[in-house]
N, C-alpha and C positions, 0 to 999 in steps of 0.2 A: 568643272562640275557646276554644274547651275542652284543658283543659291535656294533653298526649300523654304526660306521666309520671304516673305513678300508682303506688300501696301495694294491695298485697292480702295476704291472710290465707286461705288455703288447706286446708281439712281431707281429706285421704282416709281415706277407713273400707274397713276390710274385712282381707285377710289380707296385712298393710301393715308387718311389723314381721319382721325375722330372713330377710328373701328378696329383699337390695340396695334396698330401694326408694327408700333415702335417695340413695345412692349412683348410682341414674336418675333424680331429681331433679336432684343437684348437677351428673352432666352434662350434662345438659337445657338448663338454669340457663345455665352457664358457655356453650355454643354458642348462646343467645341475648343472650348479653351483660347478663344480668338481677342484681342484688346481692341479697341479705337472706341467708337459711338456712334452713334445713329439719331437721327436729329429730322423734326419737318422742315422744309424749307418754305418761303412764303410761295411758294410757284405754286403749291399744291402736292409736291414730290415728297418723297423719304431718300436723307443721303444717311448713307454707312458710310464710312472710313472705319477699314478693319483692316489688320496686319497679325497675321502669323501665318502655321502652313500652306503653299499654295492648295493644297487639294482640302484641307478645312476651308477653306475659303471660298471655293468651288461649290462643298460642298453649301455652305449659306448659300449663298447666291442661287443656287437651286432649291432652296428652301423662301428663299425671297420673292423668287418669281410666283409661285403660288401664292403665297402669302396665307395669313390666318383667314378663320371660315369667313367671317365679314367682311372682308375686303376682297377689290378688284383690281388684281394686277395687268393692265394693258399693254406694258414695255418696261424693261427694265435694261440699264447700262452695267457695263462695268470696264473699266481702266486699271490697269496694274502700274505699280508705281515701286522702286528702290525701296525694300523696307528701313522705317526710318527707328524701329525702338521707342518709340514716345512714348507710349500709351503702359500706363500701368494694368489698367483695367478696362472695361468695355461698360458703357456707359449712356445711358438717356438723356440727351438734350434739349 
């Protein structure tokens, strides 16, 4: 039976940084019940690390790729990874 929690790693690209986007993630996040964080990174990108159901998780990531009204999402990744339990909560970095 294939395990229903799961770890991802998230990239969106584009005009991703200074226009909430962290900030429509973490609510995102929180109304799906999802733990990890979401953080800029110096490249210009937004990473998520989120873990719980796959298809919550899915659905972020489809909610990421839009992104809030101000921003411009150009490309976005995602990687699935062993879920590891860490995360209490879901969190802004």
């Amino acid at each position: 039976m294939e395990n229903k929690f799961w770890r991802a790693e998230i990239i969106a690209v584009g005009f991703v940084q200074g226009v909430g986007f962290r900030y429509f993630v973490y609510q995102n996040a929180l109304l799906l019940d999802l733990k990890g964080y979401v953080k800029n990174l110096y490249t210009g990108e937004v990473l998520t690390v989120v873990e719980g159901e796959r298809y919550k998780i899915e659905e972020l990531f489809n909610k990421i790729k839009i992104g809030p009204s101000y921003s411009r999402v150009t490309k976005t990744t995602i990687e699935w990874f062993e879920h590891k339990g860490e995360f209490k909560t879901f969190d802004v970095r």
